[in-house]
N, C-alpha and C positions, 0 to 999 in steps of 0.2 A: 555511415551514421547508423546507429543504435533507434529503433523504433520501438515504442512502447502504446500498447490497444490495453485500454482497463474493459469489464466487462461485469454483468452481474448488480446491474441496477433493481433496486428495489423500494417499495413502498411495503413495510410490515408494523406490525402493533408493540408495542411496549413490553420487553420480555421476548420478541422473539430472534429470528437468526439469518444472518444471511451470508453468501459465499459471494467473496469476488476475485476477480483471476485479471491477473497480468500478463499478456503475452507479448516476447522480445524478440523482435526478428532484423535482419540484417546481420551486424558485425557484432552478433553476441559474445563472441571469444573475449571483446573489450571488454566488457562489464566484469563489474569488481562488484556491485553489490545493488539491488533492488529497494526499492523506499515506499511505502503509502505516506501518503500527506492527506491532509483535508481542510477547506478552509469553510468554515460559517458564514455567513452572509454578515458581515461588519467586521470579520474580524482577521486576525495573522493567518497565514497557512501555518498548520502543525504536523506536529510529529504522532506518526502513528507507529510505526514499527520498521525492520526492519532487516534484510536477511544476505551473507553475504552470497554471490553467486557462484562460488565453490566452497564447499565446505560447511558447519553448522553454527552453533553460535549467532540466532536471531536478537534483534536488539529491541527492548518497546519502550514506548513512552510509559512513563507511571501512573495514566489513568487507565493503562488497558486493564490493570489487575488481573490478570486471567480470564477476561473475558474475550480477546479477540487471541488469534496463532496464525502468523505468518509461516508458511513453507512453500517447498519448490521442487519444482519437475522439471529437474533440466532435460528430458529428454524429447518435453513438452517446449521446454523456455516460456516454463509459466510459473509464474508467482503467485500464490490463493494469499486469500486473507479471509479467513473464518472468522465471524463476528458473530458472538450468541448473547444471549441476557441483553439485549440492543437496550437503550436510555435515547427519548430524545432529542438530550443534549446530542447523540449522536451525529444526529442530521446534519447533514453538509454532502459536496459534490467532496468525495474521492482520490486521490492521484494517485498513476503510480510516476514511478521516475526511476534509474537508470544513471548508476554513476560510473564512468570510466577515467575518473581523475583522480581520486582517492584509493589506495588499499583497503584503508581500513574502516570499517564501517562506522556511521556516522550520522545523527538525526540532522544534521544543517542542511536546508535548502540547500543553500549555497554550493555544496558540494557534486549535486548530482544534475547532468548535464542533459540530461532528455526524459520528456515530460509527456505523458497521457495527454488527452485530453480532459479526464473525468469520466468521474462515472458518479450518480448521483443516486443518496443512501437517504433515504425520510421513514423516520420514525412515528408512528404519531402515539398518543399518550391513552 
């Protein structure tokens, strides 16, 4: 099994930045591709971005607008997610996730089979 440790929790101000890191251990050669999710307190888990585990070609959701950049150290087996200009809305717990059933990369829950626990991002205004 594929393990995934999120990390880099933080509480910062409106406008500012923070770094979180996904790190994959066990049967990483499975992994096809790495995910952040987030879910708000009421609401769907989303799509935050997303990067395949070889190769380049990150995928984001349409509200990151350049403000957040998914990348990866395979040598690490870790996954950052740079988040700057924070909003917020941002606020919510984190995930990474770990998909080994998919090639092709993908924002659908659904797809990816090993899950963080979270890691929890608050914004405040």
């Amino acid at each position: 099994q594929v393990q995934v440790v999120e990390s880099g929790r933080g509480l910062v101000q409106a406008g500012g930045f923070l770094r979180l890191s996904c790190e994959a251990s066990v049967l990483t050669f499975s992994i096809y591709n790495l995910g952040w999710f987030r879910q708000a307190p009421g609401k769907e888990r989303e799509f935050v971005a997303a990067i395949p585990w070889r190769g380049s070609s990150p995928y984001y959701a349409d509200f990151v607008k350049g403000r957040l950049t998914i990348s990866r150290d395979n040598a690490k087996n870790t996954v950052y997610l740079q988040m700057n200009r924070l909003k917020p809305e941002d606020t919510a717990p984190y995930y990474c996730a770990a998909s080994t059933i998919v090639t092709g990369i993908t924002s659908l829950p659904g797809y990816y089979d090993y899950w963080g626990q979270g890691t929890q991002v608050t914004v405040s205004s």
